[in-house]
Each structure stands twice: as C-alpha cells, then as structure tokens.
C-alpha positions as CSV (number, residue, x, y, z in Angstrom):
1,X,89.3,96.9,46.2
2,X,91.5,93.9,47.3
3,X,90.6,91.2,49.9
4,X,93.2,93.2,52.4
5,X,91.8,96.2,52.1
6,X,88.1,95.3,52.2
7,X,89.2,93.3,55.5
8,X,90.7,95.9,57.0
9,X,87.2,98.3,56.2
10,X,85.2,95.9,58.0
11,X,88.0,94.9,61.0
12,X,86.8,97.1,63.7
13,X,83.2,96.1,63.1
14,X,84.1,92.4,63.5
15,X,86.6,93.1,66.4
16,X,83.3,94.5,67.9
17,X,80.8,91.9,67.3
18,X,83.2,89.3,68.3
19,X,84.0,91.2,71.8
20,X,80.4,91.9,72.7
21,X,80.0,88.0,72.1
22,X,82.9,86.6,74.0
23,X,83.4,89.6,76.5
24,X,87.5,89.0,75.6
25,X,89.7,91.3,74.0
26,X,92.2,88.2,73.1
27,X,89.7,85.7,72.0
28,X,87.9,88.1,70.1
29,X,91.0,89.3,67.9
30,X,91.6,85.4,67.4
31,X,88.0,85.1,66.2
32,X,88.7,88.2,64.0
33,X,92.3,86.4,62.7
34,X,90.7,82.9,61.9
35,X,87.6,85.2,60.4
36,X,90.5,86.7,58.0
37,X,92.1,83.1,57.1
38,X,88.6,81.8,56.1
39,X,88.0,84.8,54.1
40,X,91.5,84.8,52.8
41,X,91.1,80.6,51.7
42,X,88.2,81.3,49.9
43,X,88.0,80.8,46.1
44,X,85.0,83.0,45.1
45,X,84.2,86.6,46.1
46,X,81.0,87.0,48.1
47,X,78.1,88.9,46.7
48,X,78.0,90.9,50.3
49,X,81.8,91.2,52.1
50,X,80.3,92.6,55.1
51,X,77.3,90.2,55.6
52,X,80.0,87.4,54.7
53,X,82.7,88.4,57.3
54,X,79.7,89.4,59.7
55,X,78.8,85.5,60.0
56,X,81.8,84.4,59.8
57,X,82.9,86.3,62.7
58,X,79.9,85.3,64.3
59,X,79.8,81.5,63.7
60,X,83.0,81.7,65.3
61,X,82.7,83.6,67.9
62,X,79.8,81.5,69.1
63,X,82.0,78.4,69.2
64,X,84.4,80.0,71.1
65,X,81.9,80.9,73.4
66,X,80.3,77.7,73.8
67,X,83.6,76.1,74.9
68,X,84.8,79.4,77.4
69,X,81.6,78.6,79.2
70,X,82.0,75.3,80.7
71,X,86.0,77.2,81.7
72,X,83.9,79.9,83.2
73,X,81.9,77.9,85.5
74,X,85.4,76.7,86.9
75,X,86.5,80.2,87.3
76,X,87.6,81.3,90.5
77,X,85.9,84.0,92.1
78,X,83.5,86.6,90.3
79,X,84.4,86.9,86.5
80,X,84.3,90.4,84.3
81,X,85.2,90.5,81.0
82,X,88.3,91.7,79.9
83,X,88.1,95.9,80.1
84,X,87.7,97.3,77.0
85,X,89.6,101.0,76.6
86,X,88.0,101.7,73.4
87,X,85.3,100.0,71.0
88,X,87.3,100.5,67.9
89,X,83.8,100.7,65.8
90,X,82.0,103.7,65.5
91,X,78.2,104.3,64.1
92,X,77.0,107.7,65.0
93,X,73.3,106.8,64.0
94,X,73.7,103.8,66.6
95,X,76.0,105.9,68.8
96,X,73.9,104.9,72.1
97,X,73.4,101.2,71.5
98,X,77.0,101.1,70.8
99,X,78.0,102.7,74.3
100,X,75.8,101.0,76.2
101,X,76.0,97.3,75.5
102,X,79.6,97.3,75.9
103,X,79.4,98.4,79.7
104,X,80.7,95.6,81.7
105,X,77.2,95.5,83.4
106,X,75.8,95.2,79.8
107,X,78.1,92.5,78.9
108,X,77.6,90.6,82.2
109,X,74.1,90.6,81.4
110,X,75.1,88.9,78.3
111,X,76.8,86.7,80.0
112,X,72.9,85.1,80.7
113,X,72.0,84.6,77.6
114,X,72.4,81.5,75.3
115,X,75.4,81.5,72.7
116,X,72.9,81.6,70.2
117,X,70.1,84.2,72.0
118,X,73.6,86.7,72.4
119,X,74.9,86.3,69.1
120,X,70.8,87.2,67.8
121,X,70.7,90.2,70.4
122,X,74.4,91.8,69.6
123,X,73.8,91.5,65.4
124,X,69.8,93.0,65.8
125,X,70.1,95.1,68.7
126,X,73.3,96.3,69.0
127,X,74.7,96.7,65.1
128,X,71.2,96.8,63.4
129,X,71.6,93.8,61.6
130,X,68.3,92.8,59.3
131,X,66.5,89.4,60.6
132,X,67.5,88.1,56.7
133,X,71.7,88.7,57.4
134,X,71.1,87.5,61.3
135,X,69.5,84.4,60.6
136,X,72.4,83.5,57.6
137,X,74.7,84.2,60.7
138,X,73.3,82.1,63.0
139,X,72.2,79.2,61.0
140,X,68.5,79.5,61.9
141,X,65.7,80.9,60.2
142,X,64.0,84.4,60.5
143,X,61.4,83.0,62.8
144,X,63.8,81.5,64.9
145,X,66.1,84.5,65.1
146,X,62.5,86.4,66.4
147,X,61.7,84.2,69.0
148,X,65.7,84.3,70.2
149,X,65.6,87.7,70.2
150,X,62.7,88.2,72.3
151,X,63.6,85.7,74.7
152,X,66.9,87.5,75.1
153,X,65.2,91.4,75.2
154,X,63.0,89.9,77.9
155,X,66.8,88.6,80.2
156,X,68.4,91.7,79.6
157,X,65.2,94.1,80.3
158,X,65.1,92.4,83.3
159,X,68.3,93.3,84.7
160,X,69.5,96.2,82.6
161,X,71.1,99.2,84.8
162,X,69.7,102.8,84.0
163,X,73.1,104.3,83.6
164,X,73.1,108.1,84.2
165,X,72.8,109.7,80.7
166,X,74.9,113.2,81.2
167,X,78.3,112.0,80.4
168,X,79.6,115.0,81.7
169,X,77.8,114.3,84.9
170,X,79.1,111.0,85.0
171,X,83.3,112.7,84.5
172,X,82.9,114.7,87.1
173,X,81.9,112.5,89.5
174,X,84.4,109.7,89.1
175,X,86.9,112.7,89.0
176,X,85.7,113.7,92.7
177,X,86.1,109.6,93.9
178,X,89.4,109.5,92.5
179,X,91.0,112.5,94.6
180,X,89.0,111.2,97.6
181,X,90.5,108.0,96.7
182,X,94.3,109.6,96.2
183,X,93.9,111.5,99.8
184,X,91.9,108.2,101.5
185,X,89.3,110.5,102.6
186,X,87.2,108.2,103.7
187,X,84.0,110.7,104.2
188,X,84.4,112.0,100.5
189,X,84.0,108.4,99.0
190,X,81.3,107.4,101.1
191,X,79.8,111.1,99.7
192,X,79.8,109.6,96.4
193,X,78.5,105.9,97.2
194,X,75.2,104.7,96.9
195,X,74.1,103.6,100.0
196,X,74.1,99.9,98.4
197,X,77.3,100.6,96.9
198,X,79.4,97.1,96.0
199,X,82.8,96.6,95.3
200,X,83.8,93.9,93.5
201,X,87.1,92.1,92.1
202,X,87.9,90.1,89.5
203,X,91.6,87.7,90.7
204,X,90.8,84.5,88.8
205,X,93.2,83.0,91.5
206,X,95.8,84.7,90.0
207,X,96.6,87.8,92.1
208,X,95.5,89.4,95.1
209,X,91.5,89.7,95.3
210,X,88.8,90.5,97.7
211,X,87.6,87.2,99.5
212,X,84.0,88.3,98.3
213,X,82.6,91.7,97.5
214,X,82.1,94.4,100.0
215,X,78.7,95.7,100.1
216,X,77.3,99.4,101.7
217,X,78.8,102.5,101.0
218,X,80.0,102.8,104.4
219,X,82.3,99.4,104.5
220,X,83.1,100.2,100.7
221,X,84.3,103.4,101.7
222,X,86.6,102.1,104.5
223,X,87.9,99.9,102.5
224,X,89.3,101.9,99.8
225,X,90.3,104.4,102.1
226,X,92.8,102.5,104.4
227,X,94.0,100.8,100.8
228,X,95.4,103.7,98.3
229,X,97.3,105.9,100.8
230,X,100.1,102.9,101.2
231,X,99.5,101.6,97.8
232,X,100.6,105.0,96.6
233,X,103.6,105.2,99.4
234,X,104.8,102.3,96.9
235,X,104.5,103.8,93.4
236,X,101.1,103.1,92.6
237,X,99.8,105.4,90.2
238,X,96.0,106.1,89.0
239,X,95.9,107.2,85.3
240,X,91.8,108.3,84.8
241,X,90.8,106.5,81.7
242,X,87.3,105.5,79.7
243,X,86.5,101.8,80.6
244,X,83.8,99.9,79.2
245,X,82.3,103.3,77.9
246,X,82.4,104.0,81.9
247,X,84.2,106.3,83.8
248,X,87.4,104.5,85.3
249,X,90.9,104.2,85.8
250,X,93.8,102.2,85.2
251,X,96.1,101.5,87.9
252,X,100.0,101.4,87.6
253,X,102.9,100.1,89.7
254,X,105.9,102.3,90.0
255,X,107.4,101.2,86.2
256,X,104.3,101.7,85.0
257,X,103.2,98.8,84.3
258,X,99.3,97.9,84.5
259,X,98.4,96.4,88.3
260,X,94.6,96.6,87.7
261,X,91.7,98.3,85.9
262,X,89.0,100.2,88.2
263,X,85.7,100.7,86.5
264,X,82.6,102.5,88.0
265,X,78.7,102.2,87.3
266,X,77.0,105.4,87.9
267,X,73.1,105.4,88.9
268,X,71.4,108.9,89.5
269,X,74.2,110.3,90.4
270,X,75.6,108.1,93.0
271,X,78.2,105.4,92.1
272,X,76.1,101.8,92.3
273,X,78.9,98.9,91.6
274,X,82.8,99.4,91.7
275,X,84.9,96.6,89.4
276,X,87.7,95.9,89.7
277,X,89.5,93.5,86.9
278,X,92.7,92.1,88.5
279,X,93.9,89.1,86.9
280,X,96.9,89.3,84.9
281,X,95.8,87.4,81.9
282,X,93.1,90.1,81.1
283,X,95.3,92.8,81.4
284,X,98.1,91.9,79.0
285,X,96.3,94.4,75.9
286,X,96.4,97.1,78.4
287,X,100.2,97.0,78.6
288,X,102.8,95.7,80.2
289,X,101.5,94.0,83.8
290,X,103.0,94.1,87.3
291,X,103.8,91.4,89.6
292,X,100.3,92.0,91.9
293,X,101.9,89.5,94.3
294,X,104.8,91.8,94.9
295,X,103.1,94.9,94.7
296,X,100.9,93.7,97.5
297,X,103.8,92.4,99.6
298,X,104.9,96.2,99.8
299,X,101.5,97.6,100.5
300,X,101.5,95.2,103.1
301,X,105.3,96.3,104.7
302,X,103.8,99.8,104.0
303,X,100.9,99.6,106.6
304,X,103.4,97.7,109.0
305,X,105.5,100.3,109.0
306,X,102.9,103.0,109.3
307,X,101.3,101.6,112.1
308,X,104.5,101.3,114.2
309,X,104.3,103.6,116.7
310,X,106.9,106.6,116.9
C-alpha cells in the first residue's frame, strides 16, 4: 500500500483524535494536513503507520492547543467547541466511548484538563490506545502517562453528565421541543425543561448573543418562545440534525445559509443545558453562513411590527 492510501485509512481516526483534543473542526483538519506533510517528508517507513501518525497527530495537536488557550481566556463570552455533525471514525467495539466524549459537555469538560492530561485521556480512554503507544505520543513515560490519566479520570468523573442512554428516548423528545419551539408554545417547552434548565450561547463578539445565560425552565421557556415565531416570519428555518452525538438542530436564514447550531443535553428525560454556537467563524464547515447581524435586524422590525396595534 502507498503512503496516500495508508493516509487516507488512518485520516478519519486522526481527524478524530485531533478534534476531541482541540474541540475545532478547522484546527483539527490543519493538525491532520501538517500530520500528512510530516508523514509525506519522511525518508523511512515506520514499523507501525498508525502508532506513527497517531503521535504525530497528537504532538501537534497538543501544541495547537497550548497556544488556543491563552486566545481562549481572551474569548468573549462562554466558548463551545466548534459543533461537530458527524465523527467521521467509527469503532463499533468502542461505539459508546466514541459517542460520548464528543458531546460538547464532554468536550468542555476537556476543556479542564492539561494539554498533556487530555491528550493521555482521549488516546487511553477514548480510542484504546496501549500505555506503550500513549506514552511514545506524549513524550513521557508509561508511569507518567498513568499518573496523567488518573489525575484526568478523577476532573472528568467529577463533572461528567449522565446522558439519557435510550437514543430513541432522547429523538423523540428534542422532536417534541422543536414543534413547541416552531409554534412558540411557551407551556410545551417549559413541559420539556428541567426545572434548572440553562440556555446558553456561544457569539465570540461576533454576532448577536445572550448577554449571559438564562437559567430555570420557566425564563428559558419565555425566552425561546417570544424568539422563533418572528425569526420564522423572516425565513428562518430549523433543519433537525445530530450535534455532538446530541440531538439538535441547525438553523437557517431564508437562503439557506447556516445562522446558528442548537444542541440539547438530555438528563432523565428532561432537557438539562440548551447551546447555542453562534459565531460565524465556527460555523463556516457547516455551510455557507448568514449575516446574524442582519438577520437580527429583521427579527427585531418583525416584533415592532407585530406589536403595533391594529
């Protein structure tokens, strides 16, 4: 087999080592890309491809990181990862690890841990990597990698949701909030809501966003009632779609172009955390993206002229 095609075996397994590490569809393809260069450069064959491109990807991908955190800390407003419509890697005897560390509330988890402690916990935990192949990919030795990984099982334990495990369950109810949402029935969503229900958005200072989340299912249910009805008197569309492994949607302006992803977090069978991922420069692998701005000028005329009386 040549280099191109042994690559191109192994691409969606580094596309999804990279993204669990980074939490960025973008940055993640570039750490693939310089991964390929590297491999492509080299002047001897490696005894193990996959172990090879595995660190590789991962060396890389925890450089990137290292430098996107201090950018992070400067962000404006809450930041989510970039939504993820589908984890191009698939491992059916890891099937359940896969699904659930990609979940945004997964990732932000992730988001706790060290470059190095993430890097450990994604390779061992998440892709079943032996502590021999992690530790060549981190640089650090077996023990090392142990301690890492328990110090990073012990952050995410701490904090990890208990996701509802019927996905079937979980369908049916986002279906139900989306046709509440579509008819701003206002009862129906708050129906659906944990009663410590949070919404959440995700601007970077780039488009319209929520000054700071909106907490209880009451206020959350308000909210997103008295918001769809005009947004969909403009062309705003909502196309259902798998986010993050959770149910979601995708929202589109009247050309169809993407405004904003939605993604929900189901907890014994109430919706716990609403996210909303807003800001255009995260949205740019979904499709082609709106003008937010503009689409939220004519929500705004919308509700004027709604509200006029007669």
């Amino acid at each position: 087999m040549c280099k191109v095609e042994e690559f191109e075996e192994l691409r969606p397994l580094l596309f999804s080592i990279a993204y669990r590490i980074l939490g960025s569809v973008a940055e993640a393809e570039d750490a693939v890309q310089e991964t390929w260069l590297r491999f492509d450069g080299s002047a001897t064959r490696p005894a193990s491809t996959k172990a090879f491109l595995s660190a590789t990807v991962t060396r890389i991908a925890i450089d990137v990181l290292r430098s996107a955190r201090a950018r992070r800390e400067e962000y404006v407003g809450p930041w989510f990862p970039e939504p993820l419509l589908s984890d191009p890697y698939e491992d059916p005897a890891r099937s359940v690890e896969l699904a659930d560390s990609v979940s945004m509330a997964a990732l932000l988890l992730l988001e706790r841990l060290s470059p190095l402690e993430r890097a450990v916990f994604v390779l061992r935990e998440v892709f079943g990597f032996g502590f021999g192949e992690v530790a060549a990919a981190v640089g650090r030795s077996e023990a090392a990698c142990r301690q890492l990984l328990v110090r990073a099982r012990r952050h995410m334990e701490a904090g990890r949701p208990r996701f509802a495990a019927d996905r079937q369950e979980r369908q049916e109810l986002a279906s139900r909030f989306f046709e509440a949402l579509k008819d701003g029935d206002v009862g129906g969503l708050q129906h659906l809501l944990a009663a410590d229900a949070q919404l959440v958005g995700d601007g970077g200072g780039k488009a319209p966003q929520l000054a700071r989340a909106v907490a209880g299912a009451e206020n959350v249910a308000r909210l997103l009632g008295s918001v769809f009805p005009p947004m969909a008197r403009v062309g705003v569309t909502i196309e259902p779609q798998e986010v993050n492994g959770q149910p979601g949607a995708i929202f589109r302006d009247r050309d169809g172009k993407v405004l904003n992803t939605l993604v929900l977090d189901v907890l014994d069978g109430q919706i716990q955390t609403i996210r909303s991922v807003i800001n255009p420069d995260k949205l740019g692998h979904v499709g082609p993206v709106a003008d937010a701005w503009a689409v939220d000028r004519e929500v705004r005329q919308a509700r004027r002229q709604s509200n006029r009386p007669g």
